[in-house]
Each structure stands twice: as C-alpha cells, then as structure tokens.
C-alpha positions as CSV (number, residue, x, y, z in Angstrom):
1,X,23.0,48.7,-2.6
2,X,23.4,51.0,-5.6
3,X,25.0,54.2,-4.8
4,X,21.9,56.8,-5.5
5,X,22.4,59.4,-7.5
6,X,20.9,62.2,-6.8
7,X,19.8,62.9,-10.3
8,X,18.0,59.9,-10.7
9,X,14.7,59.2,-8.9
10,X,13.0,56.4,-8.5
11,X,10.5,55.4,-11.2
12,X,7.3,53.2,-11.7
13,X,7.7,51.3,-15.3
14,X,3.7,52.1,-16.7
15,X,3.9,51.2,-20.0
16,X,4.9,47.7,-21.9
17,X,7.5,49.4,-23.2
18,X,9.0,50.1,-19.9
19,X,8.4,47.4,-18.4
20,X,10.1,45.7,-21.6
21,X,13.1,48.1,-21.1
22,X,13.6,46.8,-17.2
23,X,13.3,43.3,-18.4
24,X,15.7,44.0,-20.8
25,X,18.0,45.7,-18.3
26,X,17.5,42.8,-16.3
27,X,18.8,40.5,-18.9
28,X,21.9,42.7,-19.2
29,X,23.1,42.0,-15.3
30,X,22.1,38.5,-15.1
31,X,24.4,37.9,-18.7
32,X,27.0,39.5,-16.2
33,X,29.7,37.2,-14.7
34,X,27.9,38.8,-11.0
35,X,25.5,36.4,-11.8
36,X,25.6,34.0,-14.7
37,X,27.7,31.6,-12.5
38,X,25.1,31.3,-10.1
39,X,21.6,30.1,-10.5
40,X,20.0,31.1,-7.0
41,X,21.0,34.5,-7.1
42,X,19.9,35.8,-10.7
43,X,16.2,33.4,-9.9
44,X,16.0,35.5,-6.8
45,X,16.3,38.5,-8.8
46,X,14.2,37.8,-11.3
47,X,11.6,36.5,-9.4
48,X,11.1,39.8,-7.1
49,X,11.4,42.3,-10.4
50,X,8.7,39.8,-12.0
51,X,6.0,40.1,-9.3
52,X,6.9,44.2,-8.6
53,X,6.1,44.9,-12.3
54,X,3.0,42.4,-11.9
55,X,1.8,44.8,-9.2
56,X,2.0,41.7,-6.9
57,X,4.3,43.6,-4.0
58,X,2.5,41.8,-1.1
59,X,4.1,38.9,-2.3
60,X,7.8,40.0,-1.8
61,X,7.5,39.3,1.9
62,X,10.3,37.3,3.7
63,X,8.0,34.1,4.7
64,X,6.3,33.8,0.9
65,X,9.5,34.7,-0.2
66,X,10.9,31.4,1.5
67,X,7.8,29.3,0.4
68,X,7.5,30.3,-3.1
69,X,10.8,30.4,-4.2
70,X,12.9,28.4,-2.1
71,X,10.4,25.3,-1.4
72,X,10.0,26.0,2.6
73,X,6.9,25.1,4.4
74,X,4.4,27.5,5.0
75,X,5.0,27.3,9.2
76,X,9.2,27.5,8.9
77,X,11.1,29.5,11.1
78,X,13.0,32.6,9.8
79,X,14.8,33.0,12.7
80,X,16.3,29.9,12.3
81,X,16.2,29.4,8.8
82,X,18.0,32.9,6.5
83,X,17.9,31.6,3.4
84,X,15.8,34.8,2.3
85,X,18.1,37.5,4.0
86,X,21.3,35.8,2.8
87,X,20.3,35.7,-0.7
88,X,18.9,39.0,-0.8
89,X,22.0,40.3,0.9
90,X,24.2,38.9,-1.4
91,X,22.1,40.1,-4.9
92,X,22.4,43.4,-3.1
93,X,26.3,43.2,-3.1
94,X,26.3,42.1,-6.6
95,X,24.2,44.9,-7.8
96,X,26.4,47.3,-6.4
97,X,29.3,46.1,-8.0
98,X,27.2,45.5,-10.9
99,X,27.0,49.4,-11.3
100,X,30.0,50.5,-9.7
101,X,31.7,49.3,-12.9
102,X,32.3,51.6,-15.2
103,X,30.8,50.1,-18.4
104,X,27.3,50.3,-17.0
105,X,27.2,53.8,-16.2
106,X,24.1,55.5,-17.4
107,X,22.4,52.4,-17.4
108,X,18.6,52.0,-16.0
109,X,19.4,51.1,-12.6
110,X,17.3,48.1,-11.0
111,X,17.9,48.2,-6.5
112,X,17.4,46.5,-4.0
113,X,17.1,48.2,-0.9
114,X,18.3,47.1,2.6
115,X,15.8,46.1,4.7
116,X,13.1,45.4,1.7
117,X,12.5,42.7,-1.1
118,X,10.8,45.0,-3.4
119,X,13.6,46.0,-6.2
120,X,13.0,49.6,-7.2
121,X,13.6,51.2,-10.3
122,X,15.7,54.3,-11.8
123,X,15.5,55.7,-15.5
124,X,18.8,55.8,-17.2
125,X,20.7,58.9,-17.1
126,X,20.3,59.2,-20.7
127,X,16.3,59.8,-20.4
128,X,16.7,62.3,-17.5
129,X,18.9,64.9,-19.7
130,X,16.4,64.3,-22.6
131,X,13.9,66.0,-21.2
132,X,16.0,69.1,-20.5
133,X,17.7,69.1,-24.4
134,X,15.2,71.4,-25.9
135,X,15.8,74.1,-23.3
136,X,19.3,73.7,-23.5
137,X,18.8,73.9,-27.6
138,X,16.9,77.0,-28.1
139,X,19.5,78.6,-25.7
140,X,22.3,77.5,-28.1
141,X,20.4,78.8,-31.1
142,X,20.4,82.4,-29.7
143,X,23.9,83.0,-28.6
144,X,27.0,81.6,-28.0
145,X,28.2,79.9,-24.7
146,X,29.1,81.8,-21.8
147,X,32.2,80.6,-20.6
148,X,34.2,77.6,-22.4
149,X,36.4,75.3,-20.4
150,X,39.5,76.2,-22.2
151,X,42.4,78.4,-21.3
152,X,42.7,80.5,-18.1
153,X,39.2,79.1,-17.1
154,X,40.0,75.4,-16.8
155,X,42.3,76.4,-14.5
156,X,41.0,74.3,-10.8
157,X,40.3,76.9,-8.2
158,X,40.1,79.7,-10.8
159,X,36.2,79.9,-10.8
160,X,36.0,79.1,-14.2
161,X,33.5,76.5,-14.5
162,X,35.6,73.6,-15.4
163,X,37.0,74.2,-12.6
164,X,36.7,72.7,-8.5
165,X,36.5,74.8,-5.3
166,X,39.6,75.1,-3.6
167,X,37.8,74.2,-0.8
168,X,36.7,70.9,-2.4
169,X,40.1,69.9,-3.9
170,X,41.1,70.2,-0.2
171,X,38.1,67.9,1.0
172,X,39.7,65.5,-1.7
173,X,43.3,65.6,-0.6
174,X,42.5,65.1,3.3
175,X,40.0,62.1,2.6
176,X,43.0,60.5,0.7
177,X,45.5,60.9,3.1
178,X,43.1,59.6,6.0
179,X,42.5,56.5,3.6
180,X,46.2,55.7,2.6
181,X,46.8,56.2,6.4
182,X,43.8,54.1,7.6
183,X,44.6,51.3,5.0
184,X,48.6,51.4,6.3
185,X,47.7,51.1,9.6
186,X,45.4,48.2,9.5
187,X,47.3,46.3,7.0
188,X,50.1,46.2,9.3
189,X,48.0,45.4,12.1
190,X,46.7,42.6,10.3
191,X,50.4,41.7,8.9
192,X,51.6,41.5,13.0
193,X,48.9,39.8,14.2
194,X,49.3,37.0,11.0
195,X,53.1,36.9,11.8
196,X,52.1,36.1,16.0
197,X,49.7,33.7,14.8
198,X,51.9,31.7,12.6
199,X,55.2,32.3,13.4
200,X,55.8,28.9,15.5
201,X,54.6,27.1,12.3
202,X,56.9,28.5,9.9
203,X,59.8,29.2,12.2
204,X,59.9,25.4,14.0
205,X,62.7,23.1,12.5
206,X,61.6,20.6,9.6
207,X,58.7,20.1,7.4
208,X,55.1,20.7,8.6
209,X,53.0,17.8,9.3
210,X,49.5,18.0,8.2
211,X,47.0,15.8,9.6
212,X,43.8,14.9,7.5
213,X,40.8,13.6,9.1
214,X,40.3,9.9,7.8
215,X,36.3,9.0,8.1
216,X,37.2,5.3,7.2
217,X,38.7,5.1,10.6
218,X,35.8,6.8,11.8
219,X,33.4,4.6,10.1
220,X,35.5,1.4,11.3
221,X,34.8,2.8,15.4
222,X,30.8,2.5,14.5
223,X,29.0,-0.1,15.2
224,X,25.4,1.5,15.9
225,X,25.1,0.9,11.8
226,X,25.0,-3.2,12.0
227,X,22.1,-4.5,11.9
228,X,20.4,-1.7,9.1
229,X,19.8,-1.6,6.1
230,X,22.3,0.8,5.1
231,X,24.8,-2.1,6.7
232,X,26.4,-3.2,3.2
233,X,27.2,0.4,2.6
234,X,29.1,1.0,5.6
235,X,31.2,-2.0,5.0
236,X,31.7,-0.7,1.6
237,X,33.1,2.5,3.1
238,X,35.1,1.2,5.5
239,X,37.4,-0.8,2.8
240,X,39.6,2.4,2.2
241,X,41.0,5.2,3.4
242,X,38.0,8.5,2.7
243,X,38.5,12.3,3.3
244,X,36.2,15.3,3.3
245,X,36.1,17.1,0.2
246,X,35.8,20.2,2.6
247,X,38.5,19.3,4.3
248,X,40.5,18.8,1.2
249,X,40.0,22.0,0.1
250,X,41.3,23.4,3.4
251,X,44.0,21.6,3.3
252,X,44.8,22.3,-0.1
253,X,44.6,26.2,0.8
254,X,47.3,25.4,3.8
255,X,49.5,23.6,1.1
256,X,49.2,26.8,-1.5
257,X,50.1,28.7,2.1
258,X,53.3,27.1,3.1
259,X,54.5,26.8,-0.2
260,X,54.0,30.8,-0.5
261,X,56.3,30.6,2.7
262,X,58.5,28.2,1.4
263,X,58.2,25.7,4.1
264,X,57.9,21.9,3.3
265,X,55.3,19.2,4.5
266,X,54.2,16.4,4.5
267,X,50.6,15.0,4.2
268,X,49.4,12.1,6.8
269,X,46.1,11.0,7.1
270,X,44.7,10.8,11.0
271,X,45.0,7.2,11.2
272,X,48.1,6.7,9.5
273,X,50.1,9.1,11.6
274,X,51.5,8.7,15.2
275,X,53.2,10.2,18.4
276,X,56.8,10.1,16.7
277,X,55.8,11.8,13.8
278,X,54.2,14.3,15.8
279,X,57.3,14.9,17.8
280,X,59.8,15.7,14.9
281,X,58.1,18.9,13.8
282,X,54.9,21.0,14.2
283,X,51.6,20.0,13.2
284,X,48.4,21.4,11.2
285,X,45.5,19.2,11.9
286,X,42.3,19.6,9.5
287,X,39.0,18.3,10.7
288,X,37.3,18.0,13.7
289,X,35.2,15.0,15.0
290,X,36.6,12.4,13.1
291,X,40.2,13.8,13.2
292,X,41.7,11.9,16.5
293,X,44.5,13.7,17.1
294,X,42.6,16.8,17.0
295,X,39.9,15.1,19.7
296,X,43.1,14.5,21.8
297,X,44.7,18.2,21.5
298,X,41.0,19.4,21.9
299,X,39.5,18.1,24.7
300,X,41.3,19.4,28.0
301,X,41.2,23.2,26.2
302,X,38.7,25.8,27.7
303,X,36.9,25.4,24.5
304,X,36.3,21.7,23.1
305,X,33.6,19.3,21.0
306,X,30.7,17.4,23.1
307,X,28.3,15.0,22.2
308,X,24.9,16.1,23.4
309,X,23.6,12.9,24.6
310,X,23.1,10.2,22.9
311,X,21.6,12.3,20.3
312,X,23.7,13.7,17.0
313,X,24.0,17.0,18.2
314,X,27.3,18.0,18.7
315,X,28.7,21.1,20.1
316,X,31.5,23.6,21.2
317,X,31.1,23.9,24.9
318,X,33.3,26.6,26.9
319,X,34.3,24.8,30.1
320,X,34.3,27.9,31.9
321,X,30.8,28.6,31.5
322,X,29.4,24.5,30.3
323,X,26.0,26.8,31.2
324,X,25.9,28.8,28.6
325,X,24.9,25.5,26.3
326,X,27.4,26.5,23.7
327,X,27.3,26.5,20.2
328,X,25.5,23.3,18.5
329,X,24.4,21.3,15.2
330,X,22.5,18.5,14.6
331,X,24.4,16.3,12.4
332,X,21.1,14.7,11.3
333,X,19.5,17.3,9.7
334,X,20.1,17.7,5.8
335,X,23.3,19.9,5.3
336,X,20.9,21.8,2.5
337,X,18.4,23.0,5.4
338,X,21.8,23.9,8.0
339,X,22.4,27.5,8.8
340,X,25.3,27.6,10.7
341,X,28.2,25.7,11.5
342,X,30.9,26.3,14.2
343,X,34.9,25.6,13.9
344,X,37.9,26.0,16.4
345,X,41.1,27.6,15.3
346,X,43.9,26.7,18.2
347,X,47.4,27.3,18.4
348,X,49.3,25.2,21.1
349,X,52.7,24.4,22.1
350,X,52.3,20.7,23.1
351,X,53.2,19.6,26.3
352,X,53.1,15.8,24.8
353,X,55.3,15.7,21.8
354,X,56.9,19.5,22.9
355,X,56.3,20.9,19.0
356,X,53.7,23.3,18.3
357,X,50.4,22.1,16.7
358,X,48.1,24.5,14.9
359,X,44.1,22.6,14.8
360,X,41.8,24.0,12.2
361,X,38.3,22.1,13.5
362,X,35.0,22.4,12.7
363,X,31.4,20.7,13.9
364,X,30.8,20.2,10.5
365,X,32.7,20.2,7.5
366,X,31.4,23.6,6.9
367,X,32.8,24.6,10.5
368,X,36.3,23.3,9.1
369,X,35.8,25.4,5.6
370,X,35.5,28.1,8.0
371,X,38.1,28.1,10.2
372,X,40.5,27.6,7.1
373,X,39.4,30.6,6.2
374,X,39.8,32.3,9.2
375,X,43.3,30.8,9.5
376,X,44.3,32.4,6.2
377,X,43.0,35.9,6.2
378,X,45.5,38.4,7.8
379,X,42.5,40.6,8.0
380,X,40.8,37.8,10.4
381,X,42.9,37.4,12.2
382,X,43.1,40.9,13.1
383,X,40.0,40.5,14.6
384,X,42.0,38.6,17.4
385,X,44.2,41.5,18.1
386,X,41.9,43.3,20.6
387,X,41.5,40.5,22.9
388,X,45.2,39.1,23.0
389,X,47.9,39.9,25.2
390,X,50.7,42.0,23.8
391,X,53.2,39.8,22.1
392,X,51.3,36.2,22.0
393,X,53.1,35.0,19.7
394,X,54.2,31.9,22.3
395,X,51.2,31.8,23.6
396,X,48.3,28.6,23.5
397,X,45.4,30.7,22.1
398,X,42.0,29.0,21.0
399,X,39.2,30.9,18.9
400,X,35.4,29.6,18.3
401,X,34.7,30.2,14.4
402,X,30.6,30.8,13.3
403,X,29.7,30.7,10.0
404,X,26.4,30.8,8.1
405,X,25.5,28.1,5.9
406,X,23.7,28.1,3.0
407,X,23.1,25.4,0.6
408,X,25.7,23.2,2.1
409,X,28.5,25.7,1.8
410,X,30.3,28.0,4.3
411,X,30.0,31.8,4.2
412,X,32.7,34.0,5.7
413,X,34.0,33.3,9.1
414,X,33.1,35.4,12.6
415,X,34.9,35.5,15.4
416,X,33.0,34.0,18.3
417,X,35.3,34.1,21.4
418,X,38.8,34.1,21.9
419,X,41.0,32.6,24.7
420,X,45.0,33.0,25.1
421,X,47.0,31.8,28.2
C-alpha cells in the first residue's frame, strides 16, 4: 500500500475532467515496467479503477471479482481458489513501489487498500498547495519573509526554521543504528545457517552430481495409457529422454550456485545415473515423483510422497502423524486452476553410497520450483534456524515446502515443518 501522506486526503474524481486526469494517471503506472510486463496485473487494476469511477463499487467484491474478470463460475470456492487475493496483493506491492520511487512524487496517487478491492484516490500534491498560493501571495506582497534559511539559521538544532529538533535528529540516528544492527545480525544469521545447510555439498571431495528427473522413464513404467486414445502420444514420448522445464530452471539456478562456489558437476539424468556414480561424490537430486533416486532417498524419511489410492492425488505424508492427512494435489486438475503445491528440501548423509545427497522435491513441478527457491535464499533458510539443533551442520534434516500457485507458476516458498536428527 501507498505510504499516506498526511497532506493528502482521499478524493472522489466528480468531474470528466478528473476522472480523465485518474485515467490518465492510470496510464502513467501501467506504461511502468511494475506492470507493462505483466498482463493480469495492470487488467486487474484497470478493471477495479473502471467500475469505482462508474459508481459500480458493489461490483469490486471478491466472488464477482473472480467471475467477471478471471472467468470462475459463479458457485467457486474462495477458500480454495485465491486468485483474487493474490492478484490484488501483488498490484498492491507494485503500487507501493510504483510511488516510492522518486520520479513519481507529487503524482495523483491511485491505492489500493488491504483488505478492500475498491482503489481510492488522492489529488496530486501539486493541487493541494494551489489552493493555499493566494494566501501565501498577498503575505509576500506586504512584507518581506520572516526568517530565511541562510546563515546562522540553517544551522540543525538552532531553531531556525530550516533547521530539525535536536530531539528528532536523535530519533533519526538511534532508528539507524537499530537498522544497521538488525540487518547485521540477521544477515549473518542467515549467512550460518546457509553455510550448515550446505557445507557437506561444497566441502565433500569431487564434483557434484546432479540428478534430473527423466519423465521418459517415467512414461516407459505406465501402462494404464494403452489401450486410449492418447496411446500414439505416449509412445511418441517415450522415444527420448524429456525433462521438466521447471525442473530445468531449478537446476539451472543450482548450476549458477555452484559455479558461484567454484565447485564442479556434472549433469545425469535419473535414468541414466547409478549406485557408483552416486558413491564417488555428493548428490543434488531435482524432481520428485518421477525422479527415482529421489523416491528411493525419500521414502523411509519421517516426511515422504504417497499415492492416495488409486486416485492422482499425491501427497507429503508425515509418518509420525500419517493422521494428520498431510499435504495433497490432485495431479488431474488443470495446473491453471492449482493453488498450491508442496516440495521437500532434505539433506542426508547416505547410509547406502556413504556421500551426502541434498533432494530438492516437489508434488508438482511447482513444488520443485519451490523448494529451489527455498534451497537458495540464505534468508529461507533462516527460517530453519529456530527449530534446528545447534551446529546441524552433520545432521539429516528434511523440510516440507508450500507454495501458492497461480497461473501455473510458483510464488515464494513457506516453511511448513522441519525435522533434523
């Protein structure tokens, strides 16, 4: 949300001249690169500035929201389905960095306020010290200015009026130092708890093996396709090796990472790559369900991919509490209509091939964008700190990864639960 300044109230647009003023303000931010790289966002904008000018506020309500702009039935669930609340969220953020640039300071402001999807409006700064410029005029006509900011007067602390409290200067100085010391602390909080996380990678002997989920192999274990129509495209498939783009991109991200570290790998894909190569060195492995060495590693952990009957629903049930139902997706519904995916992110020393294997998993491919994500940000895997042992950096540790989803692509990742031993 915009930062409000408390000379600037909000405003009703009554005219066509205003109202052509807010459109054109509203050009103006969706020109910006905030928005002209998207097409959801600045239509969601538009949309709700449209119908508040048009008097039409009933209509800027979550469920006809849903309907009328982003096709939903009349009878969908918002509880399940966010599409409205994670769009609006996300407009909101780039408003607010819309204005806390510099170059759009004094502008009319256009809001959208948490909680709401009616934008609100603000007159530029400009208009709001027209109206007191007479006053200010007639005083100038009579007499010169009191005080001018120049000399002994400009002075801070002097009570010229150029000048700042003491008192506020002080204010200033402490919320700095509590920031540079907030920001030192944390960053090396999240620097340790990046180093326990990785270290085994980096510091094991030889070059990092990472394993890439191969679906052709996966494709090549089905045979609940024969007999249907889509038959001749399976076989088609099945003729040569295929990866997830999503997974790609992870493992692309892992490559950029090591390099930064100046470790070598090498790239294998899950079918291609076996016991001995898994023994020489440690192991990344990308993707989850159709990653078979990440089923393997996976499956006798606390937390660990099921099947839910002979349904496609698959989840991440915790064995400690196979109760709770854990966290599912149903791999048949259309990945543009999915709002959440789930990933793993585990670190074990393998008892098998005695190196240590790092698995970044998800559900979906989505679940696997997420944990990659995860994996790479010192500042998530901070999040791990407060629920890990001192000093687990040779410690088997598993984390469960939720993400929201929207329009087939991953937002950022939440830690679910953790798990070190």
């Amino acid at each position: 949300m915009v930062e409000e300044d408390l000379h600037l109230e909000d405003w009703v647009p009554a005219t066509d001249a205003e109202r052509k003023a807010v459109y054109g303000q509203l050009d103006l931010m969706l020109e910006s690169p905030l928005f002209c790289h998207s097409k959801r966002y600045p239509n969601f904008l538009r949309y709700l500035v449209e119908q508040a000018l048009n008097g039409n506020e009933a209509a800027l309500k979550e469920r006809l929201l849903g309907v009328t702009v982003f096709h939903r039935s009349p009878d969908y669930d918002t509880n399940q389905d966010t599409v409205v609340r994670l769009t609006a969220g996300e407009v909101r953020k780039r408003i607010a960095q819309y204005y806390h640039q510099p170059e759009h300071a004094g502008q009319l402001q256009i809001d959208l306020r948490p909680g709401s999807y009616v934008p609100v409006f603000r007159r530029p700064e400009a208009h709001s010290s027209a109206q007191i410029q007479p006053e200010q005029q007639d005083l100038g006509s009579q007499s010169q200015p009191i005080e001018r900011a120049t000399g002994r007067d400009a002075v801070p602390g002097s009570g010229g009026r150029a000048g700042l409290p003491r008192w506020l200067l002080a204010a200033v100085v402490l919320a700095v130092l509590v920031s540079a010391t907030l920001w030192w602390v944390f960053g090396r909080t999240a620097q340790a708890a990046d180093r326990q996380l990785w270290a085994p990678i980096l510091d094991e002997p030889g070059q990092v093996q990472l394993v890439l989920a191969d679906l052709s192999a996966s494709l090549n274990s089905r045979r609940d396709f024969q007999g249907t129509q889509a038959n001749a495209l399976f076989d088609l498939l099945r003729m040569g090796e295929l990866v997830n783009y999503r997974d790609s991109l992870a493992q692309t991200d892992l490559v950029a990472f090591l390099a930064r570290h100046n470790k070598s790998y090498r790239l294998e894909l899950s079918s291609q790559a076996s016991y001995p190569d898994m023994q020489r060195s440690a192991s990344v492995l990308v993707g989850g369900l159709d990653n078979v060495w990440t089923m393997r590693v996976i499956e006798p952990l606390r937390y660990h991919f099921v099947r839910r009957g002979v349904s496609y629903t698959y989840g991440i049930e915790d064995r400690q509490h196979p109760e709770l139902g854990g966290w599912n997706v149903d791999l048949t519904q259309p990945s543009e209509r999915s709002t959440a995916d789930y990933g793993i992110v585990a670190r074990i020393f393998d008892q098998t091939t005695g190196r240590p294997v790092l698995v970044v998993a998800g559900i979906g491919a989505n679940g696997t964008a997420a944990a990659g994500q995860f994996l790479l940000d010192p500042e998530r895997i901070a999040e791990l700190t407060p629920h890990a042992p001192r000093n687990w950096q040779r410690l088997n540790m598993e984390a469960v990864i939720r993400t929201q989803t929207l329009d087939n692509h991953a937002g950022p990742p939440h830690l679910v639960d953790c798990y070190f031993w």
